[in-house]
MARBA-3410 file (N, C-alpha, C, O; in Angstrom, 1 decimal):
110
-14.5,2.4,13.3,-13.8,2.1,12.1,-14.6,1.0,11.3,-15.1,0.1,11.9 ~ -14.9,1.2,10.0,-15.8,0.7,9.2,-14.7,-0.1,8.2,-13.5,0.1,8.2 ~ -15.2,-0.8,7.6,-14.3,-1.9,6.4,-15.3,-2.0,4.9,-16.5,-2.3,5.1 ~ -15.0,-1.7,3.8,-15.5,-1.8,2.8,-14.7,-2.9,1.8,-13.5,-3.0,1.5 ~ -16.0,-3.9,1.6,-15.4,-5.4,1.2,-15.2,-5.2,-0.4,-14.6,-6.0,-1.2
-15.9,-4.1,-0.8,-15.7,-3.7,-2.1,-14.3,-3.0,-2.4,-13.5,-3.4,-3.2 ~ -14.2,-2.2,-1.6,-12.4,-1.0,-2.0,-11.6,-1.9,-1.4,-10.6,-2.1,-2.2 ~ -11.7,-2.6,0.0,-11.0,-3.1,1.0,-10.1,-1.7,1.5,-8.8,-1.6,1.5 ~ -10.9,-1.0,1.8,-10.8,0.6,2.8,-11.1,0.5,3.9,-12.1,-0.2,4.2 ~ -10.2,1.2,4.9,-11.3,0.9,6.3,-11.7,2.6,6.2,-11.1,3.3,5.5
-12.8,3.2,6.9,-13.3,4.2,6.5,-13.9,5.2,8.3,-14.3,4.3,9.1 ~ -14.0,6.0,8.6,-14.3,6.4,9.8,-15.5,6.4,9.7,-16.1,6.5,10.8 ~ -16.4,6.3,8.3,-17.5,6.9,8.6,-18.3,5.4,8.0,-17.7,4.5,7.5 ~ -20.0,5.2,8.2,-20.4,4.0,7.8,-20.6,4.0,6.4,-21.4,3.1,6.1 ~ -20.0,5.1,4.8,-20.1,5.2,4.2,-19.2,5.2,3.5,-18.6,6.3,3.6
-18.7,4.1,2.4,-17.1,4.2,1.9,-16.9,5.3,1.2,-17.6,5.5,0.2 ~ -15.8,6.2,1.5,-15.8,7.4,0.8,-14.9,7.4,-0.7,-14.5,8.4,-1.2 ~ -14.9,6.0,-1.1,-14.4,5.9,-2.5,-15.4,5.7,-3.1,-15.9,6.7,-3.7 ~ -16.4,4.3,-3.3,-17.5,3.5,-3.9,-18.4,4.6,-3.5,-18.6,5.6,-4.3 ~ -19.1,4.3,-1.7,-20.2,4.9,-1.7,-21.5,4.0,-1.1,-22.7,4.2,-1.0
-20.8,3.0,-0.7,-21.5,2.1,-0.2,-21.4,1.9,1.1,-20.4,2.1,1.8 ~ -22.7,1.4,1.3,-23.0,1.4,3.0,-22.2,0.2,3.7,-22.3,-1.0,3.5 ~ -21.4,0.8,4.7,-20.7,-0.1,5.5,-21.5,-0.6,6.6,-22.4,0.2,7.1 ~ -21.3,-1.8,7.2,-22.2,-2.7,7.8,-21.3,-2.8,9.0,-21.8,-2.5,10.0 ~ -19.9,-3.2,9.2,-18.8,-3.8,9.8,-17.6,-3.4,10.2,-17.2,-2.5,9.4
-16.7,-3.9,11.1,-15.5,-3.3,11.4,-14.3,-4.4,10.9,-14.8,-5.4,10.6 ~ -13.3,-4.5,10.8,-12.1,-5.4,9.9,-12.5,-6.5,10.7,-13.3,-6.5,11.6 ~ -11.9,-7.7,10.1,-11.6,-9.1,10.6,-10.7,-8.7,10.5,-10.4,-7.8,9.7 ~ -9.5,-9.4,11.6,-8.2,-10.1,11.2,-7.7,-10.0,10.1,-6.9,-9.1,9.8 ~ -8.4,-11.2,9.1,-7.8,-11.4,7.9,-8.0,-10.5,6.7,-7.4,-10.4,5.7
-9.2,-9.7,7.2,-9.3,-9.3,6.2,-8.4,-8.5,5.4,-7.5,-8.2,6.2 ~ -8.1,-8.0,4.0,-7.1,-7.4,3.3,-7.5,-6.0,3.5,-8.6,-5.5,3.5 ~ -6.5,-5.5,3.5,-6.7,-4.0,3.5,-5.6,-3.4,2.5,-4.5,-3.8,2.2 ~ -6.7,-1.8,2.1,-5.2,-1.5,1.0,-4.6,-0.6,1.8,-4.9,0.0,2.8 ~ -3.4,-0.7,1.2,-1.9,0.0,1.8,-1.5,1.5,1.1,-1.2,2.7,1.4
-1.7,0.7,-0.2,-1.7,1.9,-1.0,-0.9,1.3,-1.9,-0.8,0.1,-1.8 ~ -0.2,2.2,-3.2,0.4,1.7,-4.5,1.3,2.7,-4.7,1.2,3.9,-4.7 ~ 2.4,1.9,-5.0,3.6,2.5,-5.4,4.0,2.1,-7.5,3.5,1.2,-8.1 ~ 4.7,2.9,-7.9,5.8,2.3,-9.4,7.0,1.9,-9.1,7.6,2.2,-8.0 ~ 7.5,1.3,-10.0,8.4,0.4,-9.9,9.9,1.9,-10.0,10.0,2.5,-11.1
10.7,2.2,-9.1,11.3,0.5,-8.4,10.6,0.6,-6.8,11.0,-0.3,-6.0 ~ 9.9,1.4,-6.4,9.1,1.5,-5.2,8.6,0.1,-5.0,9.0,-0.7,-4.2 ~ 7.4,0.0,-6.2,6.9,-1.2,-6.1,7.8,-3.1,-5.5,7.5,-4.0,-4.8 ~ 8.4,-2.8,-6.1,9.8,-4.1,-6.4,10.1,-3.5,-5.0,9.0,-3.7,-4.5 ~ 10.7,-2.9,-4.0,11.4,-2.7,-2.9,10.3,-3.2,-1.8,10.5,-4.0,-0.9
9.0,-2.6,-2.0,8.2,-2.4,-1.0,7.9,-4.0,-0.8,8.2,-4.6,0.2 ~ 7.3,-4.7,-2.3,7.2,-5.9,-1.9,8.2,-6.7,-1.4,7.6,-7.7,-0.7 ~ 9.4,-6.7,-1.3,10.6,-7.8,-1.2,10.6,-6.7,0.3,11.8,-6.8,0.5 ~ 10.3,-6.2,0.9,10.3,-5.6,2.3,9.2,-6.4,3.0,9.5,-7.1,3.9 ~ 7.9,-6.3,2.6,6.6,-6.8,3.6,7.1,-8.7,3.1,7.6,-9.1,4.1
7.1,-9.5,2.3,7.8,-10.5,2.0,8.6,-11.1,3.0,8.3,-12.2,3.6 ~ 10.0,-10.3,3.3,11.1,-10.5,3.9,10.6,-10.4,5.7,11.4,-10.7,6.6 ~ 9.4,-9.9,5.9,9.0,-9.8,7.2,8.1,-10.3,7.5,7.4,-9.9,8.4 ~ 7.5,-11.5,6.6,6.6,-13.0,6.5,5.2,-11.8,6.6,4.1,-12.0,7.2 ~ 5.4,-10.9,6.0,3.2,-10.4,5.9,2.9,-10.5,4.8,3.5,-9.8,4.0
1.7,-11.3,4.5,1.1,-11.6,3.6,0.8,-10.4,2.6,0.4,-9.4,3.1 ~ 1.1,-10.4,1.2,0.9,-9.2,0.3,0.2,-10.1,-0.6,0.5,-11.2,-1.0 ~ -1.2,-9.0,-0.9,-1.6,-9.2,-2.5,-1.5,-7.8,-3.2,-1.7,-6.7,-2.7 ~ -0.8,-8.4,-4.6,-0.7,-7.6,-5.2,-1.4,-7.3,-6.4,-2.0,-8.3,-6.9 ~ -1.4,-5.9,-7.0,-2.7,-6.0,-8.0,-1.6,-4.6,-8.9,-1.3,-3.5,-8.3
-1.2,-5.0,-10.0,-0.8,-4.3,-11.2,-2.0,-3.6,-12.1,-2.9,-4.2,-12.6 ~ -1.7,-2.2,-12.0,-2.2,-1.6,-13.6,-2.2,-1.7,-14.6,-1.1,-1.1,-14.9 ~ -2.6,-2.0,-15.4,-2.7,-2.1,-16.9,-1.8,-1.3,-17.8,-2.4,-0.4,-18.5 ~ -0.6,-1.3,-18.1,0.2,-0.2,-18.9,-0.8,0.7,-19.8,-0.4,1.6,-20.5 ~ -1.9,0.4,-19.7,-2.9,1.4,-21.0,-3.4,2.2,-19.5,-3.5,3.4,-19.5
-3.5,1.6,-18.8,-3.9,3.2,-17.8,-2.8,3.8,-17.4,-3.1,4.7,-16.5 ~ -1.1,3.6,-17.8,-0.6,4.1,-17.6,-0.1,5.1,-18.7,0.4,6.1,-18.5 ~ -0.4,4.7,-19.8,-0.2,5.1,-20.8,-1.1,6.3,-20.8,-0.8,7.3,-21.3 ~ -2.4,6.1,-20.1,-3.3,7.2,-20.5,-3.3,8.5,-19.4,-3.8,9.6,-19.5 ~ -2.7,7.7,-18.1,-2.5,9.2,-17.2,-1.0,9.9,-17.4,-0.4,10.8,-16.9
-0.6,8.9,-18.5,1.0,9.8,-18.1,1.7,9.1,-17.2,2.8,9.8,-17.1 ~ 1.7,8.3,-16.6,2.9,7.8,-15.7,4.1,7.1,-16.3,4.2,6.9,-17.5 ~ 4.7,6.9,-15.7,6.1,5.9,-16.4,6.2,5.3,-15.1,6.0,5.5,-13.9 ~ 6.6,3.6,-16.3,6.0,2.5,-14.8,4.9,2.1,-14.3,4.2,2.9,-13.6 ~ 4.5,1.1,-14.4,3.4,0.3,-13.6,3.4,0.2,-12.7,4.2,-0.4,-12.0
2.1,1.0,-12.2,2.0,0.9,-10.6,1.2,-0.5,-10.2,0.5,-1.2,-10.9 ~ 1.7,-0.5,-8.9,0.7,-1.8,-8.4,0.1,-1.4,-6.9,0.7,-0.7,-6.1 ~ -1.1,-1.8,-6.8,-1.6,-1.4,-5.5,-1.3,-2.6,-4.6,-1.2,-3.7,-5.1 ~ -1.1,-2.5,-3.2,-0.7,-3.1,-2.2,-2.0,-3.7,-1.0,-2.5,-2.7,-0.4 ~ -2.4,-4.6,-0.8,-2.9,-5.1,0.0,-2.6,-6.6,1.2,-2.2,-7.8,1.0
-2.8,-5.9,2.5,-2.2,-6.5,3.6,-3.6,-7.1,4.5,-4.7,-6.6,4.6 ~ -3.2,-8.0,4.9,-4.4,-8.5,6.1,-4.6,-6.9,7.5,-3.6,-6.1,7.8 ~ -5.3,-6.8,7.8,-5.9,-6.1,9.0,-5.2,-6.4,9.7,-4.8,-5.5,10.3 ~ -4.6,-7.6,10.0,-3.7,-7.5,11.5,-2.6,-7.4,11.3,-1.9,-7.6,12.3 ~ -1.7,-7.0,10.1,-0.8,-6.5,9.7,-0.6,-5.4,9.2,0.4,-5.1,8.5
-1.9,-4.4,9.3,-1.5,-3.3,8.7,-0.7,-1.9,9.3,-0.2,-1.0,8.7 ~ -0.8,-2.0,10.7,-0.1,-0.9,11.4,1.6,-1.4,10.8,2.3,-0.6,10.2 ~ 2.0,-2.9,11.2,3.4,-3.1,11.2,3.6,-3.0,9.2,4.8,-3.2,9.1 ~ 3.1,-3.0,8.2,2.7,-2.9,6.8,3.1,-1.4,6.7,4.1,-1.2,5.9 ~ 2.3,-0.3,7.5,2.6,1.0,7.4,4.1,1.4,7.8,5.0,1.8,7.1
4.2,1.1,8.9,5.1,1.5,9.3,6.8,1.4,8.1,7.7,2.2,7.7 ~ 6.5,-0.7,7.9,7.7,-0.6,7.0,7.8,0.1,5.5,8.9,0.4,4.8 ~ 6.5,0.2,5.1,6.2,1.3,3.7,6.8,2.5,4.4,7.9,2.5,3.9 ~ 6.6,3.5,5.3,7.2,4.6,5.5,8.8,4.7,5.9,9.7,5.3,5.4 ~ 8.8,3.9,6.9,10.3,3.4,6.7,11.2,3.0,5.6,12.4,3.2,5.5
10.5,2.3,4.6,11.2,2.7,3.0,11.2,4.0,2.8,12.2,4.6,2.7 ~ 9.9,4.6,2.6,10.3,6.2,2.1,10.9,7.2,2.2,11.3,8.2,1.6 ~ 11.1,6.6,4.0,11.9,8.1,4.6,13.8,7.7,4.3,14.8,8.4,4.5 ~ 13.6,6.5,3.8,15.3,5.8,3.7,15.9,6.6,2.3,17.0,7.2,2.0 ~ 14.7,6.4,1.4,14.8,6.6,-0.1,15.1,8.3,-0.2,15.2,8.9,-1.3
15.3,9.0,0.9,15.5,10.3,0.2,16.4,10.5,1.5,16.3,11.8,1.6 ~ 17.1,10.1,2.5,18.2,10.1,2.9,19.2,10.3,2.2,19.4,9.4,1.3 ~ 20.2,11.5,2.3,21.3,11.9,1.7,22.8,11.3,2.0,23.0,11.0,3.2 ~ 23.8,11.0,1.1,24.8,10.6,2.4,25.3,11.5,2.5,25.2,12.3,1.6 ~ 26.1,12.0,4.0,27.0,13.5,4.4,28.3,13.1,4.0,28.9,12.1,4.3
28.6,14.2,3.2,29.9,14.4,2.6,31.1,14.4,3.1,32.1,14.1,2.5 ~ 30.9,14.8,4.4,31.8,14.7,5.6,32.1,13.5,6.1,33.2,13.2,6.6 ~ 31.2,12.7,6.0,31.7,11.3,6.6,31.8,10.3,5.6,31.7,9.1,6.0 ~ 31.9,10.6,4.4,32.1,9.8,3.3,33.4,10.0,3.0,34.0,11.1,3.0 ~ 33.9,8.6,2.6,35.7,8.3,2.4,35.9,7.8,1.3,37.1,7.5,1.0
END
């Protein structure tokens, strides 16, 4: 596992397959890694989740003009966690997702 200090990607290969640059190294600790990026109200949930479970988040907002220009509605923000919090980082991002399209059953609603 390779780390690119430019994307802050970790990468299988010694070649970042976003940039393109030659990877040297494997994560530190601290280092930040991205998580990925969600829109709002994703965004607003995910953060007040990694937050509420003391892991360090940086966060990095889009520019409403690149939203403006791909078409989205809502500003996305990309998500970045230290290396040694990114398995437990993943896990609670997926664990929001899989909550967010949970149905309630009709049957057991009163």
């Amino acid at each position: 596992m390779f780390y690119c200090e430019n994307c802050y990607l970790l990468n299988e290969e010694n070649t970042c397959a976003f940039c393109g640059s030659r990877l040297t190294r494997g994560p530190k600790p601290d280092d930040y890694c991205f998580i990925g990026n969600k829109c709002s109200p994703w965004a607003e949930m995910l953060h007040g989740i990694l937050e509420d479970d003391y892991i360090p988040v940086i966060i990095r907002q889009w520019s409403p003009r690149t939203a403006a220009y791909t078409g989205e509605v809502g500003t996305r923000t990309d998500f970045f966690v230290p290396y040694s919090e990114l398995d437990h980082a993943r896990q609670l991002e997926q664990a929001l997702m899989d909550s967010s399209f949970e149905q309630p059953d009709p049957e057991t609603d009163e």
